[in-house]
N, C-alpha and C positions, 0 to 999 in steps of 0.2 A: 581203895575199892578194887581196881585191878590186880594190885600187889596181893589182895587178900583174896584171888580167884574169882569174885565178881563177878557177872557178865557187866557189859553197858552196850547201850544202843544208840541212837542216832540223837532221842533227846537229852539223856546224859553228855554226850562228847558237847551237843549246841550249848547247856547248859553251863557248862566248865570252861568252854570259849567265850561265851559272853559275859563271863563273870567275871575275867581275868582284869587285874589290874593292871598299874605301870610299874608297879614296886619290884625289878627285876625277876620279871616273868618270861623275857627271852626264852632263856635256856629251857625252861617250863614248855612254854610254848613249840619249843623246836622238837622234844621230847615227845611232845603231846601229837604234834604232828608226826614223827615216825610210829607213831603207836596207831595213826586214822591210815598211814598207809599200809603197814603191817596187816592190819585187821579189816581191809579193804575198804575203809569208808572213805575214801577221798571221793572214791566211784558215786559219793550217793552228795548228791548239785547244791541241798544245804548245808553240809560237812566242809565241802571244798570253799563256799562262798563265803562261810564262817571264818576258815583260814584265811583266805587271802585278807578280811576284813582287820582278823587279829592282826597278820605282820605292817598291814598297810597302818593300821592304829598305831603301831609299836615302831613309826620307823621304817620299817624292813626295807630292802631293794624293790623297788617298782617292778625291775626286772623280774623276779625273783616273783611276785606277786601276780605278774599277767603268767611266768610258765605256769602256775599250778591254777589259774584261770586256763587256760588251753588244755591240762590235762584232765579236764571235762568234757573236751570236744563234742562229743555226739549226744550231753544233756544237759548242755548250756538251754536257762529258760531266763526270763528278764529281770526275777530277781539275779542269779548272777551276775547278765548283763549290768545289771545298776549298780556291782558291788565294784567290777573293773572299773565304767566309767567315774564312777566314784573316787574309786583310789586314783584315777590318771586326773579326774578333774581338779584334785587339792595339788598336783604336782607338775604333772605338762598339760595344759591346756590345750592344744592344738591335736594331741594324742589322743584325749578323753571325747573331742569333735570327729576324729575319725572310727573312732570304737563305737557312736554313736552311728555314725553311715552303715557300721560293717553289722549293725544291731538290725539295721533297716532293712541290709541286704538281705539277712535271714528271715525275710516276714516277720517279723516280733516287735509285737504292737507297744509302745513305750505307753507307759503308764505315767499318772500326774510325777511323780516322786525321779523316775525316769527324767521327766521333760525338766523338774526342777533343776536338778544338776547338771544337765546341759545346758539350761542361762546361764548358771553359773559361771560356767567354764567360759561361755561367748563373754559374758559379763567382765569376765579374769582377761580374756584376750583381748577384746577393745581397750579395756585400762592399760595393759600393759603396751598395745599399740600407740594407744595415744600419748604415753606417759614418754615413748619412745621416741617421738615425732617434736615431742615440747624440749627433749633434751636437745 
């Protein structure tokens, strides 16, 4: 579509992000993303939330995941919140608990799906405390 002059918009780019598979789509994906920041849409809060969701699916560095969550800064809304604590809560626990405080600190009201994955993560840290204590 773009090779062929195209335009695409915001639902296309979400559309091709959420469809992607695991059948090495990396390099696809990393592709895909210099083309959202190329063409300005990392700037627009479902674009970016969708990325971070692909690499955190695929793998990707955590790190790597919260900068282009930051590089939202000023239209972070609680769907992206949910998508970071999300990706921190499958992988450090303790981090996905403080990204949840720092959700609170900005007034932003967590929603049902919000508050699931923060049990989650308490859920993941008591196991792993207790699991801790047994050894």
């Amino acid at each position: 579509m773009h090779l062929d002059g195209n335009g695409f918009d915001n639902a296309t780019l979400l559309s091709v992000l959420y469809g992607l598979d695991d059948n090495g789509v990396t390099k696809f994906l990393f592709q895909l993303h210099c083309l959202t920041i190329k063409t300005g849409f990392t700037l627009k809060i479902e674009v970016a939330t969708a990325l971070v969701k692909a690499y955190s699916d695929r793998g990707g560095d955590i790190a790597d995941c919260y900068r282009l969550f930051l590089e939202t800064s000023c239209h972070r809304d609680i769907v992206a919140w949910t998508g970071i604590i999300t990706t921190f809560a499958e992988r450090d626990f303790e981090e996905a608990l403080f990204l949840f405080q720092e959700l609170r600190r900005e007034n932003l009201v967590p929603d049902r799906y919000t508050f699931s994955i923060v049990l989650k993560a308490y859920a993941s840290l008591a196991t792993g405390i207790l699991l801790h204590v047994l050894l």
